[in-house]
TIPA-890698 format. One record per residue (C-alpha): residue in one letter; x, y, z. Coordinates in steps of 0.2 Angstrom, whole numbers, plus 5000, padded with zeros to 4 digits. Layout:
// TIPA-890698
aXYZ
...
// end
This chain:
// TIPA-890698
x488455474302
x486655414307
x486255434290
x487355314284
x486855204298
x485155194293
x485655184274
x486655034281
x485054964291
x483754984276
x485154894266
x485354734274
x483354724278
x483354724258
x484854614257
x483854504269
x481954514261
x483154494244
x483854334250
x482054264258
x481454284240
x482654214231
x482754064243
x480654034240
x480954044221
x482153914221
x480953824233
x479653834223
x480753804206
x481553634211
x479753564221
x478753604204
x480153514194
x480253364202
x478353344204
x478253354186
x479453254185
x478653134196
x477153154188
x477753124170
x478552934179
x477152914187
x475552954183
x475752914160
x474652764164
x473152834171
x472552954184
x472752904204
x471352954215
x471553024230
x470053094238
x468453154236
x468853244218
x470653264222
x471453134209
x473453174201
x472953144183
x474253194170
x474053344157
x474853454146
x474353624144
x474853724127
x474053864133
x474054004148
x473253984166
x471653874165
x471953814149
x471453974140
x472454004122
x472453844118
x474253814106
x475053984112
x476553884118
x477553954105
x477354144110
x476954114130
x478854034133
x479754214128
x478254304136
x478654214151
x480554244149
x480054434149
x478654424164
x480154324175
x481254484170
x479754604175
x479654534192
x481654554194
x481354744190
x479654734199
x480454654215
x481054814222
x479754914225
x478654704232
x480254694244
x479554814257
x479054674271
x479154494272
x477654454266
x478054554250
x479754454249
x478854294251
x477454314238
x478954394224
x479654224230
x478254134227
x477854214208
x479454214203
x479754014206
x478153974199
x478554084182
x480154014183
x479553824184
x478353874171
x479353964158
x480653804160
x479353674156
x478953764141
x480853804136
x481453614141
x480453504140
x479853414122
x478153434122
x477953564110
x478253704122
x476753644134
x476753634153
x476453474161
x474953474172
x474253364185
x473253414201
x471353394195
x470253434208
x469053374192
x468053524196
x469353684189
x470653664178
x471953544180
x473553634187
x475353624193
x476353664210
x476953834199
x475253874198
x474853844214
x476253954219
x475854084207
x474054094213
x474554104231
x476054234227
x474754364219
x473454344235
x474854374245
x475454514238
x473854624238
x473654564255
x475154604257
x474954794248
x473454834255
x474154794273
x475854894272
x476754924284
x475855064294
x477655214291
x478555074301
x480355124298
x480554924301
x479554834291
x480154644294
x479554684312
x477654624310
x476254644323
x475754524332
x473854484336
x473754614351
x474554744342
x476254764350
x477654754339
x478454594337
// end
């Protein structure tokens, strides 16, 4: 019987850390889509400067992450469609804490943001980019959310959860169990 009881725990922690992630993919999905839809109103008559280097300046991006393979669009939208897939298989083993949940979340909506662009939008398969900190290469909120989604994640890994037979119970800064 406390078998099953535990079975029963460790399946609605999953079921829980399942939901966070799919809740921060959406997040992430419908925030990058209507900035770039902001951005597309926006932002076709020049760049606005915000501050210091910070300026909004509108782009599209043919290639993968920081511009690199330039005209790829055609193959990178059903590369994306299969890397999107990978992290639905992948998300299993990332859903072990919340942090882990949060950072699948956070690739996932940015892939997903991504991969639409490329699929539904006509310009030629390119992404529409616009952050330009004019000193790295102009990028978008998915990129932003991919970029912080991977950090998490090894920060994530390389923490674990210390045999914790609870892992959304995270400690807090003077080690007790939270």
């Amino acid at each position: 019987m406390r078998g099953l009881q535990e079975r029963g725990t460790v399946s609605a922690l999953r079921a829980r850390r399942l939901a966070l992630a799919g809740a921060v993919a959406a997040t992430v999905t419908t925030a990058d889509q209507l900035a770039k839809a902001w951005a597309l109103r926006t932002l076709d008559d020049g760049p606005l400067h915000l501050v210091w280097t910070l300026r909004l300046n509108l782009s599209f991006n043919s290639g993968a992450a920081f511009g690199l393979g330039k005209g790829l669009a055609p193959v990178l939208a059903p590369l994306g469609i299969l890397l999107v897939l990978a992290l639905l298989g992948f998300g299993r083993s990332a859903l072990t804490n919340r942090p882990g949940a949060i950072a699948l979340g956070l690739v996932l909506g940015g892939a997903l943001g991504n991969v639409g662009d490329r699929l539904f939008r006509e310009h030629g398969g390119s992404v529409v980019d616009f952050i330009d900190l004019q000193w790295w290469p102009i990028f978008n909120v998915a990129d932003a959310a991919i970029s912080c989604g991977v950090v998490l994640l090894l920060v994530s890994g390389w923490q674990g959860t210390g045999g914790n037979d609870s892992p959304d119970e995270l400690p807090d800064v003077t080690g007790s169990r939270t």
